[in-house]
N, C-alpha and C positions, 0 to 999 in steps of 0.2 A: 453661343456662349459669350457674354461678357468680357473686355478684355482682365487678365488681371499679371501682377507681376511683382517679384519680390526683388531686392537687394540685398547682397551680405558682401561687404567689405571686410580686407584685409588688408589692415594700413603695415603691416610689419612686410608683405610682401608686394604692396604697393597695388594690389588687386581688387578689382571690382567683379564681383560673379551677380549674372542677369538673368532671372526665370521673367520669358514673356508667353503667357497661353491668351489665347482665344482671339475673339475680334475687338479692336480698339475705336471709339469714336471720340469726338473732342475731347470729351471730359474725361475719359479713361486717359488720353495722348496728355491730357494737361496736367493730371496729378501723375501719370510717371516720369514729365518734367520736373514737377518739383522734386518727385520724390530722387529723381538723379540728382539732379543741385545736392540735395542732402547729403545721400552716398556720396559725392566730388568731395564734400567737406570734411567727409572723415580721414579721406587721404592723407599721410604727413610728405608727400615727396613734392617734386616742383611739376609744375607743369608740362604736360603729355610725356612725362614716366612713367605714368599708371601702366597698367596691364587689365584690358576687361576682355571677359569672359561670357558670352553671351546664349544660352541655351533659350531657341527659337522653338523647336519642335513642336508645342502645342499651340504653334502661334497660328492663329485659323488667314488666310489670302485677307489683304484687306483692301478698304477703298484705294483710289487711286490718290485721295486727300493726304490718308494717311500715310502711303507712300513717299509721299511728295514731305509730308513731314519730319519724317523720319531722314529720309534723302539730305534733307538742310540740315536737320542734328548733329546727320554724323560727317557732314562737310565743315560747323564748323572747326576751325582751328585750335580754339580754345581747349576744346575736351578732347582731342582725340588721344589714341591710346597709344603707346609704345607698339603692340603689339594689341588686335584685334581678332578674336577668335571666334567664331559665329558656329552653332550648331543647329543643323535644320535639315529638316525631314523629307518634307513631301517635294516634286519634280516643279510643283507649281512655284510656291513658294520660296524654292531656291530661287526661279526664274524670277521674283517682285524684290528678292533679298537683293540676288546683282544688279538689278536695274537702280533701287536704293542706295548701294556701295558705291555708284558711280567708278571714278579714276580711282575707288580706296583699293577695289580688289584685288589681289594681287603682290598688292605693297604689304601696307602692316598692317592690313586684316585678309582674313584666309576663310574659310567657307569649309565647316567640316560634318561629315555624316554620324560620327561618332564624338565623342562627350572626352573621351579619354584621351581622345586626337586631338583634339582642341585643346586641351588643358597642358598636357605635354607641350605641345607648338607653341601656346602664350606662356609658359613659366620658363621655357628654353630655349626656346626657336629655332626649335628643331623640328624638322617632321620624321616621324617616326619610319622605319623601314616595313614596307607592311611582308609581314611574312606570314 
């Protein structure tokens, strides 16, 4: 499958929500650079106040390129988010996400199974009590 992936910003809560599925190759990785630049520019807040939201789960293992790309994206400093919220699925893939998060994990972005956990955790920073 093809990679593909949507954006929908919300400049009133300063949020960025990420749909990424399938596999990505240069050209797919290059226009969802642009198309992030775009999303950045809807923002009205200052820099790394945002809040993104990122739903991986259809996102198929990828090259080791693409890793590597992603890897430097979200290292630079410029875009990074207040809070970073990752949702993902498979056992594999978590393991290519953290390798990509590098030093981020942990800090302001967090790694979650569920969608609702995620969103709660980046709108409040809280992690919920799992009951």
């Amino acid at each position: 499958m093809n990679g593909t992936f949507h954006f929908r910003v919300d400049p009133e809560r300063n949020l960025i929500v990420t749909t990424i599925d399938g596999f990505f190759d240069e050209d797919v990785y290059a226009r969802y650079m642009e198309a992030r630049a775009a999303a950045f520019r809807e923002l009205r807040c200052g820099p790394n106040e945002h809040l993104s939201l990122s739903d991986l789960r259809g996102m198929n293992i990828q090259s080791q390129d693409i890793v590597a790309a992603f890897s430097a994206m979200l290292a630079q400093p410029t875009y990074q988010s207040k809070r970073l919220g990752l949702v993902i699925g498979s056992s594999l893939a978590r393991m290519q996400l953290s390798r990509a998060l590098g030093t981020r994990a942990g800090g302001n972005a967090r790694v979650f199974e569920h969608y609702d956990d995620a969103e709660h955790w980046v709108l409040t920073g809280e992690i919920r009590d799992p009951a």
